[in-house]
PALUM-265575 format. One record per residue: x, y, z of N, C-alpha, C in turn; residue number from 1. Coordinates in steps of 0.2 Angstrom, whole numbers, plus 2048, in hexadecimal, padded with zeros to 3 digits. Example, Ala and Ser with C-alpha at 12.3 -4.5 7.8 and 13.67 -1.06 7.14 Angstrom:
<recs>
  n.c1  n.c2  n.c3  ca.c1  ca.c2  ca.c3  c.c1  c.c2  c.c3  num
   842   7E4   827    83E    7EA    827   842   7F0   827    1
   840   7F5   823    844    7FB    824   840   800   827    2
</recs>
This chain:
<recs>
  n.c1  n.c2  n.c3  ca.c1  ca.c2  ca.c3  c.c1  c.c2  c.c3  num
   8DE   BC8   640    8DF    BC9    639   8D8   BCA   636    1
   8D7   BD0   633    8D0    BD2    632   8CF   BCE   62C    2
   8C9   BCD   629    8C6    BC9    622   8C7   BD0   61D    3
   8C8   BCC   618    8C9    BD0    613   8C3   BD1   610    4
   8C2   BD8   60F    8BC    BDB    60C   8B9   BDA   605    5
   8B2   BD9   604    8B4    BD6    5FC   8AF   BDD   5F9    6
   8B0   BE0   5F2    8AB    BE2    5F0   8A8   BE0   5EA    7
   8A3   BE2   5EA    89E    BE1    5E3   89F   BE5   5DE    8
   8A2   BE1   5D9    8A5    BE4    5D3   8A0   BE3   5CB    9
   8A1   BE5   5C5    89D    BE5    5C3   896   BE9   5C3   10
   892   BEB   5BC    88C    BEF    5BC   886   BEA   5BE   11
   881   BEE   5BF    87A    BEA    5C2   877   BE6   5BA   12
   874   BE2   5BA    872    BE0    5B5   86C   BE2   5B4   13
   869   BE6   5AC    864    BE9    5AA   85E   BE6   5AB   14
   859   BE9   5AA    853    BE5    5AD   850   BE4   5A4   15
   84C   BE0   5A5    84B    BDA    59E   841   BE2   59D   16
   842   BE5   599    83D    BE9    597   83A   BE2   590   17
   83D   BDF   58D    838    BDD    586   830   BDD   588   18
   82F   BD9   58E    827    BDB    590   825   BE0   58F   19
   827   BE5   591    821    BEC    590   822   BEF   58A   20
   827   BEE   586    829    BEE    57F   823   BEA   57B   21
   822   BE6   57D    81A    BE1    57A   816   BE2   57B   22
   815   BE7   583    80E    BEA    584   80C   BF0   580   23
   814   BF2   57F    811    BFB    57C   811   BF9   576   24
   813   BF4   571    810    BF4    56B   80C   BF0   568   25
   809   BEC   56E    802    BE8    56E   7FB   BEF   570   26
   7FF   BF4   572    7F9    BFB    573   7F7   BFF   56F   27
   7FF   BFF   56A    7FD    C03    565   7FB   C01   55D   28
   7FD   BF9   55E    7F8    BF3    55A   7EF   BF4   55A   29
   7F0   BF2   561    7E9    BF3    563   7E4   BF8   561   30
   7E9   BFE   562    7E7    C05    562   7E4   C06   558   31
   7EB   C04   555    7EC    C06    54E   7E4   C02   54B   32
   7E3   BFB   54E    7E0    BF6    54A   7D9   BF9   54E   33
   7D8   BFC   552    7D2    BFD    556   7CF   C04   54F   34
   7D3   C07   54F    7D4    C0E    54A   7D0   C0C   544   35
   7D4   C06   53F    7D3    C02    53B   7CD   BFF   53A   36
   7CB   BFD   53F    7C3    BF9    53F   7BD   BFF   541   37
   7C1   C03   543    7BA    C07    546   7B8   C0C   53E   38
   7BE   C0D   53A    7BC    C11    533   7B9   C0C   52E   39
   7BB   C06   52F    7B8    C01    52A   7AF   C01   52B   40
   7B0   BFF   534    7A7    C00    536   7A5   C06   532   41
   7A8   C0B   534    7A2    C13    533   7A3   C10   52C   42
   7A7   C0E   526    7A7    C0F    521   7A1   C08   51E   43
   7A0   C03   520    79D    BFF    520   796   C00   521   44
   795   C03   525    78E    C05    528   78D   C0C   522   45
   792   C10   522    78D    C14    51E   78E   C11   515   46
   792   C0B   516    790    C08    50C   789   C05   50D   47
   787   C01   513    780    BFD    515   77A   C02   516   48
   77D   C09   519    777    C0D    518   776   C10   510   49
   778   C11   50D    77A    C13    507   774   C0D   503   50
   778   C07   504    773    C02    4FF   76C   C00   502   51
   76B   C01   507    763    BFF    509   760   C06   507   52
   763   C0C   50A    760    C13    506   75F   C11   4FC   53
   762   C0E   4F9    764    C0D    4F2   75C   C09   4EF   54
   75E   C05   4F4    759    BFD    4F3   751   C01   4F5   55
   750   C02   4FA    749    C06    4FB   748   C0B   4F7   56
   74C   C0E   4F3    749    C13    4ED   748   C0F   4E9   57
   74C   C0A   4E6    74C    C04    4DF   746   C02   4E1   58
   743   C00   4E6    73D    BFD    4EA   736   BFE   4E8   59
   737   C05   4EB    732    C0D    4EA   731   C0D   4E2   60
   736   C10   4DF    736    C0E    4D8   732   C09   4D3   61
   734   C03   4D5    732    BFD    4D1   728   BFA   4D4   62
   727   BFD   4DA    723    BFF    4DE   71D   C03   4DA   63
   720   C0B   4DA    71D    C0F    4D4   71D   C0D   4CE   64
   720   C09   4CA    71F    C08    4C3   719   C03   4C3   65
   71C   BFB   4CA    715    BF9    4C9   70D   BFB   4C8   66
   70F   C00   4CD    706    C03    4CF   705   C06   4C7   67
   709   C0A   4C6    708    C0D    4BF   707   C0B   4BA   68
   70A   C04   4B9    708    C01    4B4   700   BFD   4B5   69
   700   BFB   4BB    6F8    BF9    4BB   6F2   BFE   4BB   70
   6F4   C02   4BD    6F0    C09    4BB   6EC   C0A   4B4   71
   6F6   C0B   4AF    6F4    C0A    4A8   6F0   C05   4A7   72
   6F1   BFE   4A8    6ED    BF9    4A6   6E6   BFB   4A8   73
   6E7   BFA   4AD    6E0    BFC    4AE   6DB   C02   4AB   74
   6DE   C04   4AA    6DB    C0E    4A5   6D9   C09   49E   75
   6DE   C07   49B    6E1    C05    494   6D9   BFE   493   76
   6D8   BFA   499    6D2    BF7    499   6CC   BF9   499   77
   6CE   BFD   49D    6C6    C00    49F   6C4   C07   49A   78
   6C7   C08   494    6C8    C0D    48E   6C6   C05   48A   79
   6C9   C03   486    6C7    BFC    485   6BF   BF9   486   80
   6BE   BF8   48B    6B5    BF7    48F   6B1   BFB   48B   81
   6B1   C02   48B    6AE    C07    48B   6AD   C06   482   82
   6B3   C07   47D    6B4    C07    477   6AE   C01   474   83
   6AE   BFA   478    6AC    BF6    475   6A4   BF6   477   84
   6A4   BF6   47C    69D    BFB    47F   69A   C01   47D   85
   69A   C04   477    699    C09    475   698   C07   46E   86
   69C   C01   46B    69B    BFC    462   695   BFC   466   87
   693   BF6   46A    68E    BF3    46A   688   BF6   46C   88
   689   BFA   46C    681    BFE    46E   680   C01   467   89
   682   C02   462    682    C04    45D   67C   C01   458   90
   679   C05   453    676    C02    450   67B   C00   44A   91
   679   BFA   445    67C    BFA    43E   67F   C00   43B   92
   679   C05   43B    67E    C0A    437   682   C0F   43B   93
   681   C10   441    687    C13    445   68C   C11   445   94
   68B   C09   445    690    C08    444   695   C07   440   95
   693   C06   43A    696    C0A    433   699   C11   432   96
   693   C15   435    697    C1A    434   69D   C1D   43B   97
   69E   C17   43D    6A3    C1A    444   6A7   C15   440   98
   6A6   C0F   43D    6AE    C0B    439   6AE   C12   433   99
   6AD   C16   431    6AF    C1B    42A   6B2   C20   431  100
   6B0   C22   435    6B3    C28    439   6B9   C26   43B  101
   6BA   C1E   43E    6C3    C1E    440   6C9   C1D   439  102
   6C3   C1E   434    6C7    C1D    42E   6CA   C22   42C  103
   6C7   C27   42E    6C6    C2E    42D   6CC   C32   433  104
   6CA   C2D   438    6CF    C2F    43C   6D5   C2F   43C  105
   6D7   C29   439    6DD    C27    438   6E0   C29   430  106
   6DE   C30   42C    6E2    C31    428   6DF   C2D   422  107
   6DA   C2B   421    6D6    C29    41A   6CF   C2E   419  108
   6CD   C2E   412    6C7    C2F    411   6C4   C2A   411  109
   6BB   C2B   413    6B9    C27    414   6B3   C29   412  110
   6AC   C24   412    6A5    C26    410   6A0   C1E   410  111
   69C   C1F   416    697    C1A    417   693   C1A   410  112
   692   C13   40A    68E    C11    407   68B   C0B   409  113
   68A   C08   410    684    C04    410   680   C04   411  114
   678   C00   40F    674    C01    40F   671   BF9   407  115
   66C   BFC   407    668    BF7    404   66C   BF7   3FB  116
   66D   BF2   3F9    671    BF0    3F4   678   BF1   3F4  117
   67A   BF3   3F9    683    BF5    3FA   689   BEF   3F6  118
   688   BEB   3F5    68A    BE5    3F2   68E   BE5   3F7  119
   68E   BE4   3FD    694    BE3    403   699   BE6   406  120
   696   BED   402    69A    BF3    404   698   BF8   409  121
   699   BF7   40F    698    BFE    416   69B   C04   415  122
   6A1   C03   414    6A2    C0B    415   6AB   C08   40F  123
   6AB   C0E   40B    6B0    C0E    404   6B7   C12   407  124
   6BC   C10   409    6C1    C13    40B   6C5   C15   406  125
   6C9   C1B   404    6D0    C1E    402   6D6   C1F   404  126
   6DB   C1C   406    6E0    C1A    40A   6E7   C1D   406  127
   6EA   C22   408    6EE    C28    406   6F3   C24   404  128
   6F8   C28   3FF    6FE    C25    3FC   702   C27   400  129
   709   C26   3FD    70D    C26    401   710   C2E   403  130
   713   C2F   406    714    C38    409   717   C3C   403  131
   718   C42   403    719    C45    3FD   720   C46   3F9  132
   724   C45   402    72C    C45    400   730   C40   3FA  133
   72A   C38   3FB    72C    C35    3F9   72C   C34   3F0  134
   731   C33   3EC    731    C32    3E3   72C   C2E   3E1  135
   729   C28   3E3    725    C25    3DF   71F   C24   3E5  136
   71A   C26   3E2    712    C29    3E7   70C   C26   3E1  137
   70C   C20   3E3    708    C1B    3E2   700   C1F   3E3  138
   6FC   C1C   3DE    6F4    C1F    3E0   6F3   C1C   3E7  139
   6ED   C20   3E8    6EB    C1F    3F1   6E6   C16   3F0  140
   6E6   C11   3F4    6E3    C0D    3F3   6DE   C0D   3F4  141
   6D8   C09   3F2    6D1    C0C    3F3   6D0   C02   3F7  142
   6CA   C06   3FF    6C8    BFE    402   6C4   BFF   403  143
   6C1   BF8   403    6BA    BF7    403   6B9   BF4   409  144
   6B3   BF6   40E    6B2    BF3    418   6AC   BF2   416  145
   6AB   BEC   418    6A4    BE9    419   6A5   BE8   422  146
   69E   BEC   425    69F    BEB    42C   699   BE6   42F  147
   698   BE2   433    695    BDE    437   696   BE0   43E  148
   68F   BE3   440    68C    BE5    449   68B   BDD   448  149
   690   BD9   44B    68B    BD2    450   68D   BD2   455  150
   688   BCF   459    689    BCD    460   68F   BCB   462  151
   693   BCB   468    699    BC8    46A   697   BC1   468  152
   693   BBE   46B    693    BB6    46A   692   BB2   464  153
   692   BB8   45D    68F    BB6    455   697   BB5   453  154
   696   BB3   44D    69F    BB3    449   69A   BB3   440  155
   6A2   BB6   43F    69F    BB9    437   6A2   BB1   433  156
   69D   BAC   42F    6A0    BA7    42B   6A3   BAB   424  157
   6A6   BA6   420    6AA    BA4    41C   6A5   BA9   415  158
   69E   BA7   417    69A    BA7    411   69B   BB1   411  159
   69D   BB3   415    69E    BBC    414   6A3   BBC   413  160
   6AA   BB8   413    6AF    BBB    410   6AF   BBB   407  161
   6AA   BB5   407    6A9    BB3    400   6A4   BB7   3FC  162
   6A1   BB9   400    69B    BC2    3FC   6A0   BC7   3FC  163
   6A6   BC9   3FF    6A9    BD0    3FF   6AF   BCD   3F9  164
   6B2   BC8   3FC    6B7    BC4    3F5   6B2   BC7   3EE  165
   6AD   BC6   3EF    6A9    BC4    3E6   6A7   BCB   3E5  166
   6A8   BD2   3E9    6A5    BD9    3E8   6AC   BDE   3E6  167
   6AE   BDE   3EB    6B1    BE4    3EE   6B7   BE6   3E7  168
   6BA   BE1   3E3    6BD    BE4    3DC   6B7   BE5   3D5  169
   6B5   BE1   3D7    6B1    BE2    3CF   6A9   BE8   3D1  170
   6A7   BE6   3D8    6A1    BEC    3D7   6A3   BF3   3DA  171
   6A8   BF2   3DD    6AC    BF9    3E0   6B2   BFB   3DF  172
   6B7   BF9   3D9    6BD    BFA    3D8   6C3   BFB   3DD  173
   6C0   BF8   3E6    6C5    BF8    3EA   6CB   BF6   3E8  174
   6D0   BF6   3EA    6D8    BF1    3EB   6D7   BEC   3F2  175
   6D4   BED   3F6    6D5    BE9    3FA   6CD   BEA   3FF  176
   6CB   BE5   401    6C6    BE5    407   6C7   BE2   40F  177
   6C2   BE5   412    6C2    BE3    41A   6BC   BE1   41D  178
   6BD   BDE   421    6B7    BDB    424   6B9   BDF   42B  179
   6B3   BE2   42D    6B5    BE4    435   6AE   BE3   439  180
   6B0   BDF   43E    6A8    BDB    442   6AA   BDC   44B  181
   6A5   BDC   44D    6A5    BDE    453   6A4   BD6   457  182
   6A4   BD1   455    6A4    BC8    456   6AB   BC7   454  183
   6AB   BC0   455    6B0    BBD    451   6B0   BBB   44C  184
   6B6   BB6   44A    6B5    BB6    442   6B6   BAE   441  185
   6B3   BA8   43D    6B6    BA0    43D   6BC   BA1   43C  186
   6BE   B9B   43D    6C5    B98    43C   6C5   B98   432  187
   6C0   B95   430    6BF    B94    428   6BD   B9B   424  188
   6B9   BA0   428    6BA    BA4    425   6C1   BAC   425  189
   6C6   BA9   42A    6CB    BAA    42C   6CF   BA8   427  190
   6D0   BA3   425    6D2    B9F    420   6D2   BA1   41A  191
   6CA   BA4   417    6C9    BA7    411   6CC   BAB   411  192
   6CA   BB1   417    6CC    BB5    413   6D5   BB6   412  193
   6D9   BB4   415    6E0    BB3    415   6E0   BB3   40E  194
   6DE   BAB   40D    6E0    BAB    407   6DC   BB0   401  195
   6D8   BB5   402    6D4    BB9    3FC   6D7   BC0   3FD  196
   6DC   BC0   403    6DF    BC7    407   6DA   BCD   409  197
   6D4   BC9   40C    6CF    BCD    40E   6D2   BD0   417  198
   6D4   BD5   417    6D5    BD7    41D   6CF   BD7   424  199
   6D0   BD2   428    6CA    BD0    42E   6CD   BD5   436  200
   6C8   BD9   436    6CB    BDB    43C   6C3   BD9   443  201
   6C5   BD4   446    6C1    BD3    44B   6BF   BD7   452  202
   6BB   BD6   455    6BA    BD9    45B   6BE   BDC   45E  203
   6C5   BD7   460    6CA    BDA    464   6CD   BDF   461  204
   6CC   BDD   459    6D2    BE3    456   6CD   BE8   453  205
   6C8   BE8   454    6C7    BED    454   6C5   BF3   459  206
   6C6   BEE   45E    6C5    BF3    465   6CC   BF7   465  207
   6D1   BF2   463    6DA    BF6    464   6D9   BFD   45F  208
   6D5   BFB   45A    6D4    C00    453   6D0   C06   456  209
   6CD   C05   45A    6C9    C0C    45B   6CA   C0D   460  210
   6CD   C0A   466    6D2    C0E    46A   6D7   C11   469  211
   6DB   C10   463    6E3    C12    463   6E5   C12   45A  212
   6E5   C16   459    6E4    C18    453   6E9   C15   44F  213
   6F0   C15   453    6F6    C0E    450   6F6   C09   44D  214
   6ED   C07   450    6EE    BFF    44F   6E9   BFF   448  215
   6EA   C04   443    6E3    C03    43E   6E5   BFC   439  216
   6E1   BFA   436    6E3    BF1    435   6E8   BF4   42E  217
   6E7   BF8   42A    6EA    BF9    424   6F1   BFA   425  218
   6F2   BFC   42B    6FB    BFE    42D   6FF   BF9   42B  219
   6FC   BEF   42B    700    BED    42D   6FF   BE5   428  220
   6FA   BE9   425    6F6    BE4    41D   6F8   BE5   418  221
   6F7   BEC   416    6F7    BEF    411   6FC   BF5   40F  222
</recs>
C-alpha cells in the first residue's frame, strides 16, 4: 500500500518590504532636508556677505567723516592762529581801524575817531534798522567801541568800563557801547560792565568775530 501523497496547499507568504519602505523615504527626507539646508546656506552666506559689505562702507564712511572733521578742525584752528596773530602785530591804530573794517564788514557804518581827546571813543558805529519789508523801522542805533591792543597776558580792569559808562551817551550820543580787547577782561570789571550793558568782547570773541562774520557781538546783545 503506497503512502499517501500530501500536497502543499495554500499561497507563499509575502515578503515583509516595510524596511526598504524606511530606506526610500529616509533618502528622500535626506535628499529634501539636504536641498533645504543647502538653500538656507547659500542664502545665509550671501545675507553675511551682504552685511560685512554694509558694515565696511558704514566703516569707510564714519572713517571719512572722521578725518574730515579734523581737517576742518584743524583748518578752522590754524585760520583762528593766523587772525590772532595778525591783532597782535598791529599797532594801536591798525588796529582800530581793522575793529571799524569788520564793522564795516558786517553791514554797519563805521568811522575811526581815536586819537588824542577821544573821550573813550575808537571807532563810532551805525548799526542799521530793521529790513525794509518790515512796518515799524526803528532809527538805526548808534555804538560806541572803545578798543584796547594789550598783550595776551594784560586784562582790561573795572576802572575802563567805568570811563566808557561815563562818555559814550553824553559826549557821543551812542545808545550802546563796547569794549573790544585783544587780553582779557576781570571778573569785576565783567560785572560792571553787565550791569552798565556795556558790551565786552574779549580775545576769544573777538578772534570768533574776525574770523566768521556770524559771530559779530551786536547779533546777540543788541
Amino acid at each position: 500500500m503506497t503512502a499517501p501523497t500530501t500536497r502543499r496547499t495554500g499561497r507563499r507568504a509575502p515578503k515583509n518590504n516595510h524596511s526598504l519602505d524606511a530606506v526610500l523615504v529616509g533618502v528622500v527626507v535626506a535628499i529634501v532636508a539636504g536641498l533645504w539646508l543647502y538653500s538656507e546656506a547659500r542664502r545665509h552666506i550671501a545675507a553675511a556677505i551682504g552685511i560685512c559689505v554694509l558694515l565696511l562702507l558704514v566703516s569707510a564712511l564714519v572713517a571719512a567723516g572722521v578725518v574730515a572733521y579734523k581737517r576742518h578742525r584743524l583748518h578752522v584752528e590754524l585760520r583762528r592762529r593766523v587772525v590772532i596773530a595778525n591783532l597782535d602785530a598791529m599797532d594801536g591804530k591798525a588796529f582800530e581801524l581793522e575793529i571799524a573794517r569788520l564793522c564795516v564788514r558786517d553791514g554797519c557804518s563805521a568811522k575811526r575817531v581815536g586819537g588824542k581827546g577821544d573821550f573813550a571813543a575808537d571807532v563810532l558805529v551805525t548799526l542799521p534798522g530793521r529790513k525794509r519789508w518790515q512796518v515799524w523801522k526803528p532809527r538805526p542805533l548808534k555804538l560806541m567801541i572803545q578798543c584796547k591792543r594789550y598783550a595776551a597776558h594784560r586784562a582790561v580792569a573795572s576802572d575802563t568800563m567805568q570811563q566808557i559808562n561815563g562818555t559814550y551817551r553824553d559826549q557821543h550820543g551812542a545808545d550802546r557801547a563796547m569794549l573790544v580787547t585783544t587780553s582779557r577782561i576781570t571778573k569785576d570789571a565783567r560785572q560792571w560792565a553787565n550791569k552798565m550793558g556795556i558790551i565786552c568782547v574779549d580775545r576769544e570773541a573777538l578772534t570768533e568775530w574776525a574770523r566768521d562774520g556770524r559771530n559779530a557781538p551786536w547779533l546777540r546783545r543788541i
